[in-house]
N, C-alpha and C positions, 0 to 999 in steps of 0.2 A: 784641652779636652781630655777626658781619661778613657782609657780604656774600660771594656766590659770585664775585665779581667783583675786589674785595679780597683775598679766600683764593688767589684764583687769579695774582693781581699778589704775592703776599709768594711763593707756589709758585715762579714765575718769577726773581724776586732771590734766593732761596735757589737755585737749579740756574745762577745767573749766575756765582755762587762760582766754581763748579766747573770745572776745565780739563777742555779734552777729556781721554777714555778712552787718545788714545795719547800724552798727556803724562806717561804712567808710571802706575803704581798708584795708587789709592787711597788717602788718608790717613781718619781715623776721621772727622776732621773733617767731608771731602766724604762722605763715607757717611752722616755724619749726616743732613747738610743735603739730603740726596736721598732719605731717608728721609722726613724733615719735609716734605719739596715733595709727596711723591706723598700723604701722609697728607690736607695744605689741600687738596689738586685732587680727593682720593675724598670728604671733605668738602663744596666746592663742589658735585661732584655730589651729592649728596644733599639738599644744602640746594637743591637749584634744582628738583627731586624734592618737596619738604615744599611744601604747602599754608599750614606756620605759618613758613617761611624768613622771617627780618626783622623777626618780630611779637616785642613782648614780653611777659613774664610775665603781667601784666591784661588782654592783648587777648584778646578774646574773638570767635569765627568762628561766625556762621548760617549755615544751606544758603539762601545767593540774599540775603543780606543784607552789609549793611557789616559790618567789625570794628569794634570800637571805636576804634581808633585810624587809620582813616578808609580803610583798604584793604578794596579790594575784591575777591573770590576770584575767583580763571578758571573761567569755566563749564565 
């Protein structure tokens, strides 16, 4: 799983592609890639949003306690 931090550094190289709007149209290519950028960045938002962002599949969260994998949640 990636961080919101990473999602939002691969968002950035992907829209790096892309030339400015008055260097002419569009190619499908840059529309993809600006597609996919805004996809990671509404991503990192949500993941920065999640309580379980960064955990894996066995971690397990108590209200006021550790996870197992040794993070601890924001009061």
């Amino acid at each position: 799983m990636s961080t919101p931090i990473e999602l939002r550094a691969r968002a950035a190289e992907l829209e790096s592609r892309v030339p400015p709007i008055h260097a002419g149209p569009r190619t499908d290519d840059e529309r993809m890639w600006l597609e996919k950028a805004a996809a990671l960045r509404a991503e990192a938002d949500r993941a920065e949003g999640d309580v379980f962002a960064g955990h894996f599949e066995y971690c397990y969260i108590r209200e006021g306690a550790h996870c197992s994998c040794g993070y601890y949640p924001p009061a």
